[in-house]
Backbone as CSV, one residue per row, in Angstrom:
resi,resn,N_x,N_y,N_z,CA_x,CA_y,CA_z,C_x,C_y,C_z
1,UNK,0.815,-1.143,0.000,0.000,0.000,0.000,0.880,1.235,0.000
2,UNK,0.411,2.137,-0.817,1.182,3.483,-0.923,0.644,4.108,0.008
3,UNK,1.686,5.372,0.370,1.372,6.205,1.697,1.408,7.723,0.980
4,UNK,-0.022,8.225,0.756,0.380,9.474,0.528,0.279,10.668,1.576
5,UNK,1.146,11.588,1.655,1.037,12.783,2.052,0.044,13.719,1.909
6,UNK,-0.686,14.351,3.724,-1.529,15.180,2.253,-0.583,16.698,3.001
7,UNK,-1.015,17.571,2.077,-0.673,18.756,2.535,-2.142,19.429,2.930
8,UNK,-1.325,20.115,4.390,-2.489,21.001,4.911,-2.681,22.522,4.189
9,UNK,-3.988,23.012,4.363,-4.810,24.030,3.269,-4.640,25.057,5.149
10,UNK,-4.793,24.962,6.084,-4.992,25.651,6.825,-3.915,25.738,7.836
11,UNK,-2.913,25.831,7.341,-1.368,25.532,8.138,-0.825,27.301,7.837
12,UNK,-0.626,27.981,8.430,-0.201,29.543,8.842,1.426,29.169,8.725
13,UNK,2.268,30.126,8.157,3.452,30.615,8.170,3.316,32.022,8.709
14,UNK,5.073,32.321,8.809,5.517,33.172,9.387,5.388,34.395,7.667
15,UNK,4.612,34.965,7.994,4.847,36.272,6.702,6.253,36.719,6.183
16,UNK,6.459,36.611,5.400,7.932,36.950,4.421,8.220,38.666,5.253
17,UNK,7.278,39.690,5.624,8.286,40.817,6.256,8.280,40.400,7.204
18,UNK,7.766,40.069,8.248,8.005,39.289,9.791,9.346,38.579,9.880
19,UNK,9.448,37.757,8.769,10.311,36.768,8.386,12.079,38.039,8.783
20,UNK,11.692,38.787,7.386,12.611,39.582,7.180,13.152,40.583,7.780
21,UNK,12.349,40.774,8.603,12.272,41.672,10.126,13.133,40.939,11.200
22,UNK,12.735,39.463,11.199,13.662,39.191,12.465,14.768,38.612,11.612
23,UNK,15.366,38.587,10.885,16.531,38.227,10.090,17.361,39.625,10.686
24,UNK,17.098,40.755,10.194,17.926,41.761,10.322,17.895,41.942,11.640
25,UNK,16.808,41.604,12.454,16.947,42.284,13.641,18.516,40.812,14.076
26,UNK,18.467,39.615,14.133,19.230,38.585,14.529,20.515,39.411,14.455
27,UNK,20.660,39.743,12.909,22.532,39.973,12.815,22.560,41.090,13.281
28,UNK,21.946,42.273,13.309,22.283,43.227,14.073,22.615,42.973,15.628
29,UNK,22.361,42.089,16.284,22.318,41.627,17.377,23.670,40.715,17.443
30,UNK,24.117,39.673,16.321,25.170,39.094,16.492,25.853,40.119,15.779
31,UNK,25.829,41.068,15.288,27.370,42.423,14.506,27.285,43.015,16.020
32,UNK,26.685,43.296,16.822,27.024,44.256,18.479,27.716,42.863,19.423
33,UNK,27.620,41.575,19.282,28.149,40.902,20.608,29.236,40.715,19.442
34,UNK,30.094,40.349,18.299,31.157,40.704,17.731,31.694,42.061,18.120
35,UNK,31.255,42.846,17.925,31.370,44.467,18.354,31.819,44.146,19.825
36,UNK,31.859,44.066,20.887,31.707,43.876,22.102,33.138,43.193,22.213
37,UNK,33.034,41.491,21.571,33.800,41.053,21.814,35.221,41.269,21.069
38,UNK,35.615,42.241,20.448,36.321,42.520,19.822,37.145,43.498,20.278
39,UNK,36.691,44.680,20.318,36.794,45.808,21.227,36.942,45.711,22.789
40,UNK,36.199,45.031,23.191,36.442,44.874,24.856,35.397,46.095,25.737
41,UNK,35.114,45.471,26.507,33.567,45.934,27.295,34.559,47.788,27.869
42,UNK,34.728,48.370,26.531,35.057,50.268,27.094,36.683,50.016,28.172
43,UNK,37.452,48.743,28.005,38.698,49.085,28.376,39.662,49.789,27.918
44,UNK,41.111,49.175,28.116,41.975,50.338,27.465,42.481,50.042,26.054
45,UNK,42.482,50.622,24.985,42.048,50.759,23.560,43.424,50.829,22.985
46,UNK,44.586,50.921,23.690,45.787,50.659,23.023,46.317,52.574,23.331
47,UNK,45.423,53.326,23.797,45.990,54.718,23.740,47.019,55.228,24.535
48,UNK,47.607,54.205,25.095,48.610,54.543,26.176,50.209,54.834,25.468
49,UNK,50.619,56.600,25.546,51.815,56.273,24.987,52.855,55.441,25.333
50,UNK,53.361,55.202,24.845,55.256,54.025,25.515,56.267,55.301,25.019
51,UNK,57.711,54.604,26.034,58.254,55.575,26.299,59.450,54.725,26.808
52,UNK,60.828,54.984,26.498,61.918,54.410,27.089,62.423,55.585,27.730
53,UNK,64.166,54.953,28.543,64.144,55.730,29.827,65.624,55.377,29.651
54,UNK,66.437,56.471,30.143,67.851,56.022,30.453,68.292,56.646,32.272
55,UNK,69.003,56.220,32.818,69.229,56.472,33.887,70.798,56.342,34.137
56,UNK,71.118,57.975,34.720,72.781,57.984,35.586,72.570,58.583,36.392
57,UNK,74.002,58.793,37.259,74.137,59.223,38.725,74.701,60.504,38.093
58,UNK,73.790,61.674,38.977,74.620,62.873,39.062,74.391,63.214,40.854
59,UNK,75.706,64.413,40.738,75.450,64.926,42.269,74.349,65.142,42.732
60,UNK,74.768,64.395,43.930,73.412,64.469,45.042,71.759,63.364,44.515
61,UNK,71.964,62.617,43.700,70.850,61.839,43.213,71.088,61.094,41.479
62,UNK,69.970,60.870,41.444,70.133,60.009,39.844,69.165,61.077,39.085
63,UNK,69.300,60.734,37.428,69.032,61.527,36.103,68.094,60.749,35.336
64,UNK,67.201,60.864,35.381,65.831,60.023,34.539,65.368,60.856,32.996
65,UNK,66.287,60.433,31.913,66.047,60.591,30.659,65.049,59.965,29.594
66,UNK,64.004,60.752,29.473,62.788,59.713,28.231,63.855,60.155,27.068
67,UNK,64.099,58.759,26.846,65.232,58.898,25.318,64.325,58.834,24.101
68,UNK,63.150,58.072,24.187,62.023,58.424,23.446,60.376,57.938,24.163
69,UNK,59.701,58.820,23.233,58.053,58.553,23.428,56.971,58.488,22.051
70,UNK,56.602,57.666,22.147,55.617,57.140,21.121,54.214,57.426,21.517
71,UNK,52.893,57.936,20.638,51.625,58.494,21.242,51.205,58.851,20.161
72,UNK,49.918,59.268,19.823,49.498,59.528,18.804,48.912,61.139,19.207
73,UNK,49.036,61.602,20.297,49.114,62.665,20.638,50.115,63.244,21.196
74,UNK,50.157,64.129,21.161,51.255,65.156,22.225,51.443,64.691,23.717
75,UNK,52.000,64.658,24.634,51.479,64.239,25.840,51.880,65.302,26.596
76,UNK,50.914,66.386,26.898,51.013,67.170,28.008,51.698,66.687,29.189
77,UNK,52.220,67.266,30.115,53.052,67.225,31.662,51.664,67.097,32.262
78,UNK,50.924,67.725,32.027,49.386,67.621,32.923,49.230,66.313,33.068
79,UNK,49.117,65.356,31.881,48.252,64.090,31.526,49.544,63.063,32.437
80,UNK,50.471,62.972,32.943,51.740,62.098,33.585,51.808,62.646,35.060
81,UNK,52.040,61.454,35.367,52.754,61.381,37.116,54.174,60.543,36.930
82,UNK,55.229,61.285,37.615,55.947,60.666,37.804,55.974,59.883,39.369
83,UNK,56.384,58.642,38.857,56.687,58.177,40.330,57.708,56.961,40.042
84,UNK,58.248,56.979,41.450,59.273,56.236,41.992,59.038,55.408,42.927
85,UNK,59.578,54.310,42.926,59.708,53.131,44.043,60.854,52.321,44.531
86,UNK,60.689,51.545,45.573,61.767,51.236,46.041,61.212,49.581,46.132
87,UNK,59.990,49.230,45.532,59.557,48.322,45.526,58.387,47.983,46.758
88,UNK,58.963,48.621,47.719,57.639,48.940,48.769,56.437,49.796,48.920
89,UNK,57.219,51.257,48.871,56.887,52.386,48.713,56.724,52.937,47.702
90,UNK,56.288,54.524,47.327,55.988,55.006,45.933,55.927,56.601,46.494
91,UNK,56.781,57.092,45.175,57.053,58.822,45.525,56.367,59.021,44.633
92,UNK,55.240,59.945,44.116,54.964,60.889,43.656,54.709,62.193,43.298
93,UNK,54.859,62.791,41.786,55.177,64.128,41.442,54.073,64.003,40.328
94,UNK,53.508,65.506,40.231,52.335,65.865,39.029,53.287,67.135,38.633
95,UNK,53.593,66.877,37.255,54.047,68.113,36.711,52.892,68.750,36.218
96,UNK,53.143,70.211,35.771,51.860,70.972,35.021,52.523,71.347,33.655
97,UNK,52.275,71.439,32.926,52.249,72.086,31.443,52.052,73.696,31.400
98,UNK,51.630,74.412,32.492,51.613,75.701,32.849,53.588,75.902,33.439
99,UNK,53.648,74.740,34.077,54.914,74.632,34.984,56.484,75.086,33.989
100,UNK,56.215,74.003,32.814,57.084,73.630,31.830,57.079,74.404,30.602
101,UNK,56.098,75.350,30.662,56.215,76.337,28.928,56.394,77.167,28.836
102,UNK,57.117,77.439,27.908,57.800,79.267,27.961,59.344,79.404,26.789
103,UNK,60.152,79.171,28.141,61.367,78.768,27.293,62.005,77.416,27.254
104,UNK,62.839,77.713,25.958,63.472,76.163,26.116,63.963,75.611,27.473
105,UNK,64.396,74.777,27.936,65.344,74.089,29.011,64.184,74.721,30.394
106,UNK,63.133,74.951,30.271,61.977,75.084,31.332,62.023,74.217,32.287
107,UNK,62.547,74.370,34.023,62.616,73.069,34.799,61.411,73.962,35.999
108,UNK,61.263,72.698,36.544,60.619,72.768,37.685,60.974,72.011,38.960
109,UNK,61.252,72.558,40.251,61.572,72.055,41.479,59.968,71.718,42.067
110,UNK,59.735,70.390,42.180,58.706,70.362,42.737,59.543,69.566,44.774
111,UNK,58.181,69.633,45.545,58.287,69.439,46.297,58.598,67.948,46.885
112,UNK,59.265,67.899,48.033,59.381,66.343,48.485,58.654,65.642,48.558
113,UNK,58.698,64.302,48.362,57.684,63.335,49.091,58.606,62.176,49.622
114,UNK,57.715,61.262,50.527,58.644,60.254,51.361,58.552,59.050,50.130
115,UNK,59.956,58.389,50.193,59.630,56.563,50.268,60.025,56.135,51.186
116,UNK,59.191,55.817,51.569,59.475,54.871,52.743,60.235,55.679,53.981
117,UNK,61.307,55.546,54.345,61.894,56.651,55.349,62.848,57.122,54.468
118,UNK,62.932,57.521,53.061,63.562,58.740,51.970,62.973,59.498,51.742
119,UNK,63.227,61.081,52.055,62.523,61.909,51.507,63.462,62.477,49.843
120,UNK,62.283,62.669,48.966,63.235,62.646,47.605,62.339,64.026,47.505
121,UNK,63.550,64.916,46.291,63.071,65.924,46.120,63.054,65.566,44.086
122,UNK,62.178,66.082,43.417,62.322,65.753,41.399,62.155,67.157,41.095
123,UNK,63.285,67.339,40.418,63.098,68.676,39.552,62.960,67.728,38.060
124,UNK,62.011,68.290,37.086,61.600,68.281,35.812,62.235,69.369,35.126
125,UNK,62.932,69.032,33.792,63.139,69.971,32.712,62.431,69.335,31.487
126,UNK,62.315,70.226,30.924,61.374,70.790,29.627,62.434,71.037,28.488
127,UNK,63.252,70.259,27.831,64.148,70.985,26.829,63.440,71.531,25.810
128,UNK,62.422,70.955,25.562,61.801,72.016,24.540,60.717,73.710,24.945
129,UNK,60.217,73.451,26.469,59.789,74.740,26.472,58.338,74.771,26.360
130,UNK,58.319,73.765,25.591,56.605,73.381,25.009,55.537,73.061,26.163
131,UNK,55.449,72.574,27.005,54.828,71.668,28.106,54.419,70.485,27.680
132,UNK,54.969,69.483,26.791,54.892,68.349,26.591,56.381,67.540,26.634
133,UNK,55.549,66.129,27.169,56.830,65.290,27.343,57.085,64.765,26.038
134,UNK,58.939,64.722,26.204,59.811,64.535,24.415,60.775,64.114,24.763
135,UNK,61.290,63.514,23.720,62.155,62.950,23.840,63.647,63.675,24.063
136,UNK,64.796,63.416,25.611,65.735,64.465,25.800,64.734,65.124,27.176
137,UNK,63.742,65.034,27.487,63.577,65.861,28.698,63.601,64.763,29.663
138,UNK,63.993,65.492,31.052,64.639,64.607,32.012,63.632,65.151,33.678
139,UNK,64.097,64.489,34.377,63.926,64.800,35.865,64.907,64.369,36.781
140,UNK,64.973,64.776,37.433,65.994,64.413,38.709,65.948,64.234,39.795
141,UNK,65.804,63.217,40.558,65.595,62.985,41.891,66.801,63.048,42.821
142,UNK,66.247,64.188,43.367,68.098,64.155,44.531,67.351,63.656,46.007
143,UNK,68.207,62.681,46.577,67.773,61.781,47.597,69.605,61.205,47.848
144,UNK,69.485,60.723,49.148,70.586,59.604,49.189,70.366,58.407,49.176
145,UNK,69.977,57.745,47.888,69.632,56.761,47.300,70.491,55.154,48.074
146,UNK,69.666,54.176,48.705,70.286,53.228,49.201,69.540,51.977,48.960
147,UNK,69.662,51.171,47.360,68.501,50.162,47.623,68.397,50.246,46.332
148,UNK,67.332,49.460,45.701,66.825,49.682,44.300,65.583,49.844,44.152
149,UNK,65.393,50.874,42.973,64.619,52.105,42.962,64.710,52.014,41.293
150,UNK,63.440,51.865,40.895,62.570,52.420,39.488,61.824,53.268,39.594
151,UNK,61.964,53.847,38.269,60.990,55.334,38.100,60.627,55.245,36.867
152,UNK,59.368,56.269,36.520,58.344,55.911,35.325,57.604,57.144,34.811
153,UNK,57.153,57.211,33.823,55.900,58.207,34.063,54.586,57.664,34.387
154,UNK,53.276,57.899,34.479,52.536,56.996,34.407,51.225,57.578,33.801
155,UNK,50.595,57.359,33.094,49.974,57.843,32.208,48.373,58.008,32.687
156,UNK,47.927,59.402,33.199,46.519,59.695,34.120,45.379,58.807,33.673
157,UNK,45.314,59.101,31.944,44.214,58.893,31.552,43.369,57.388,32.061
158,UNK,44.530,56.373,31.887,44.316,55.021,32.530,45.224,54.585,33.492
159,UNK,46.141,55.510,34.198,46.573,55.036,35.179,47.777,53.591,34.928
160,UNK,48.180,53.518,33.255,49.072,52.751,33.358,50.535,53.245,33.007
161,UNK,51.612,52.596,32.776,52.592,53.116,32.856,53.256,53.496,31.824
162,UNK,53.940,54.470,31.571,54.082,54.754,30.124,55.708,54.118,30.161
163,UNK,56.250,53.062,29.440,57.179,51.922,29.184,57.222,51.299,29.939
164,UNK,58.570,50.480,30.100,58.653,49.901,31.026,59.555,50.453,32.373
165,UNK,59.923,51.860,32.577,60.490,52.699,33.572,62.552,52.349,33.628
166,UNK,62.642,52.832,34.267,64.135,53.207,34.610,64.465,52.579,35.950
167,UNK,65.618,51.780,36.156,65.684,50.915,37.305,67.375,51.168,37.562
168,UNK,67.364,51.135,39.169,68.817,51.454,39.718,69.278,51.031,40.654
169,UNK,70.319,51.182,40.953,70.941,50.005,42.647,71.508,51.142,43.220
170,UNK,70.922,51.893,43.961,71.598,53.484,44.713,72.267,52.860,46.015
């Protein structure tokens, strides 16, 4: 015996724009969790400049040289903290861009802070004058350095570090 099929006369589909409606709505929905996962849920986007560092001893403390900096912007003195450690502790300095512009070789004596039981004093120069950090401008921490001690800039916007810093055996 043959088996036929019948087809139903009163069987409802989904309407061709309904249809086509949730089609677009789907990939728009999988193009945003691609979007998402690609980008990263508003972290940090790669904008952090880098920056190398050379370090010597002058009287009375050590010489912290950015030999270069990479950024796709300028980097204001505003937008950086310098700081220092001894691996325990942490000195910090906020330069200003008001501080550093004018003339070339523009320095600034900022005030002490402790590490640990060191009080360090950082003067900042500006060889260009500009109020942005470049490559050739320096700072100086005069302290009587006993221990080892890295220093950095560190970059406000996200709070990470701009290279990998300057390291010493005082």
């Amino acid at each position: 015996m043959k088996k036929t099929w019948a087809i139903r006369k009163d069987a409802e589909a989904v309407s061709p724009v309904i249809a086509t409606i949730l089609m677009v709505a789907i990939t728009v929905v999988l193009a945003a969790v691609l979007y998402v996962m690609v980008l990263g849920f508003g972290g940090d986007t790669g904008n952090t400049p880098t920056a190398t560092y050379s370090d010597e001893g002058v009287t009375d403390g050590r010489k912290v040289t950015v030999l270069a900096i990479q950024a796709s912007d300028p980097v204001p003195w505003d937008d950086v903290t310098i700081q220092l450690t001894d691996g325990a502790a942490f000195a910090t300095w906020e330069p200003t861009k008001a501080d550093l512009e004018g003339d070339a070789g523009d320095s600034m004596n900022y005030s002490d802070d402790d590490l640990g039981g060191l009080t360090v004093w950082c003067t900042v120069v500006d060889l260009g004058g500009d109020g942005y950090v470049s490559a050739s401008d320096y700072f100086i921490f005069t302290a009587e350095f006993d221990g080892d001690y890295e220093a950095w800039l560190l970059y406000e916007d996200n709070s990470a570090k701009i290279g990998t810093g300057a390291s010493w055996t005082g």
